[in-house]
N, C-alpha and C positions, 0 to 999 in steps of 0.2 A: 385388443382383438383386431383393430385396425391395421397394425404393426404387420401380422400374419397373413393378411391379403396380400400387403405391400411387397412382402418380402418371397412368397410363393411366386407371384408375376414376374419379379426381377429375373428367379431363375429359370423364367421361362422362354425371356429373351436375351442372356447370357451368349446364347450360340446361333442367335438369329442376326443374318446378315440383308442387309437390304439389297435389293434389285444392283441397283446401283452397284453397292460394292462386289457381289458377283462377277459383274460386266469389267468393274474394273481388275481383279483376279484374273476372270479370263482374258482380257487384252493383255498384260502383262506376262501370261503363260504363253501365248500368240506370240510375241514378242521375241517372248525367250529362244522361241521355238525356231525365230526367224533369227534369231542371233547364232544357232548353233545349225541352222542349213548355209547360211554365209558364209564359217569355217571352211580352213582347206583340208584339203583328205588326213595330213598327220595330225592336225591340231583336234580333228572331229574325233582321231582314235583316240583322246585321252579324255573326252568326254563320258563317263559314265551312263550310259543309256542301256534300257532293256530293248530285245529283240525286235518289239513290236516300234516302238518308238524310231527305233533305230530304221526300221526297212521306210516307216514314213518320212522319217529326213532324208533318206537316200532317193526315191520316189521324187522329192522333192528338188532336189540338189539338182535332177535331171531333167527337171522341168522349164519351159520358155517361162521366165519373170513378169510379163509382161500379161500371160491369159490370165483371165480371172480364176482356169482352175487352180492356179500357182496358191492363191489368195485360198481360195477352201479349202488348197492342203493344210495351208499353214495355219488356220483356224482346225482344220484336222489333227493336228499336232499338238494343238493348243489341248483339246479337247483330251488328248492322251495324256498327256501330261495333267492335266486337273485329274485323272481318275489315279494319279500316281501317288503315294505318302511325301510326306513334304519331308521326310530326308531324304528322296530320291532330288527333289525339285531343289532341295539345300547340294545335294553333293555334284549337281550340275551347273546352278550360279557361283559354286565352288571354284570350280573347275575353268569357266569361263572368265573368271576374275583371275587365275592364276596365270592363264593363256596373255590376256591381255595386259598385265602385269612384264611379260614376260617379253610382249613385244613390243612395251615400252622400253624396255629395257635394253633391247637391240636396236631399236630406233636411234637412243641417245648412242648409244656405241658408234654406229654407224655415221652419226652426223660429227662425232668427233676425229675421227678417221677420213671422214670429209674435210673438215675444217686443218687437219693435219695434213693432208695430200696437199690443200690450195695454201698451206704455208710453207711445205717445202718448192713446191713450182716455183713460189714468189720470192722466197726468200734466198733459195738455193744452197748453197753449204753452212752457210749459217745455220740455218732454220736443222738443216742435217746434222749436224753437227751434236745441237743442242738434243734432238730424238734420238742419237748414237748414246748419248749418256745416260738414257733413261729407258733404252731398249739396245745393248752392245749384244744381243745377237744378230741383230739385222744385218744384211748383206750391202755395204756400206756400196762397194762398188758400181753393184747393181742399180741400186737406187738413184744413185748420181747421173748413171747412165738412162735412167729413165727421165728423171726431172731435165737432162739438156732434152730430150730428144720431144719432151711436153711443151717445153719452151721452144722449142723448134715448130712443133705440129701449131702453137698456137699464133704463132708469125707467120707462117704458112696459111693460115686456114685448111690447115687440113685436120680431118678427124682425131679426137685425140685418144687413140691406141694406147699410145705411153702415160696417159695421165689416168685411164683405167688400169691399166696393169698395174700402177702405183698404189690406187683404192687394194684392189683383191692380193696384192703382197700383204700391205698392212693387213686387212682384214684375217689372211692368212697366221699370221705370225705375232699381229698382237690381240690375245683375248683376255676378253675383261670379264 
C-alpha cells in the first residue's frame, strides 16, 4: 500500500522542472537566439525560422549592440523560441552546426592556400614547380610572374599587390 503512494508522486514530478532549470533553458534559447542575429545575411537564409521569429531577428540584426533594448530583444527571441516545438529549436542548432562546420572548413582551405602562397614567394620555382605537379592546370607563367614581382614588392616595402593576387588565383582555381 505504501508502494502506491510512492509510485503515484513519482509521476507526478516526472515533468516537473525546477526554477532553476527553466532559467537555464531559457538563457540557452537567448543564446541561441544571439547566435543566429550574429549570422550574415546568406548564412541567416539557410536557417530555418518561422515568420514571427524571423522579423525579430531582423529587428534585431538592426539594432545598436550596445543599448540595452538590443539585450530585451534578444531575450525577446529567447522567449519565441521557447513557445516553439523542439523540432523547430532541433532543426535550427541543426543548421547552425552545419554553418559552422562549414566555416571551418574554409578557414583550414584558406590557411593552406596561405601557407602555399608564403611557400612559393620563399621558395620560388621550386616550391612552383612541385604545386605544377599536383595542380598542371595552373598558369605556370603567370604565377612566376607574380612570385618575382612579390619578391620585389617585399625589398621594396611596398604593398604587396602581387602577393594578394597570388592568394585569390589560388583560391580561384584550387577547390577543395
Amino acid at each position: 500500500m505504501g508502494e502506491d503512494l510512492f509510485s503515484d508522486s513519482d509521476s507526478e514530478f516526472d515533468d516537473y522542472k525546477s526554477k532553476t532549470q527553466v532559467k537555464k533553458e531559457m538563457l540557452a534559447l537567448v543564446k541561441l537566439g544571439e547566435q543566429v542575429v550574429e549570422l550574415g545575411a546568406t548564412a541567416l537564409k539557410r536557417i530555418p525560422l518561422d515568420e514571427e521569429v524571423a522579423e525579430a531577428i531582423d529587428i534585431a540584426r538592426n539594432m545598436n549592440r550596445k543599448k540595452p533594448s538590443f539585450k530585451r530583444q534578444l531575450q525577446f527571441i529567447g522567449k519565441l523560441l521557447r513557445n516553439r516545438d523542439d523540432e523547430d529549436i532541433d532543426a535550427i542548432e541543426q543548421a547552425l552546426v552545419n554553418l559552422q562546420g562549414q566555416q571551418y572548413q574554409l578557414k583550414v582551405h584558406f590557411h593552406k592556400l596561405e601557407t602555399l602562397r608564403d611557400t612559393l614567394v620563399e621558395q620560388g620555382d621550386d616550391a612552383l614547380q612541385g604545386l605544377l605537379q599536383d595542380y598542371p592546370d595552373l598558369d605556370r607563367q603567370r604565377l612566376r610572374q607574380w612570385i618575382r614581382q612579390a619578391k620585389k614588392e617585399k625589398e621594396q616595402n611596398k604593398p604587396p599587390k602581387a602577393y594578394r593576387e597570388i592568394f585569390q588565383y589560388l583560391k580561384q582555381e584550387i577547390q577543395e
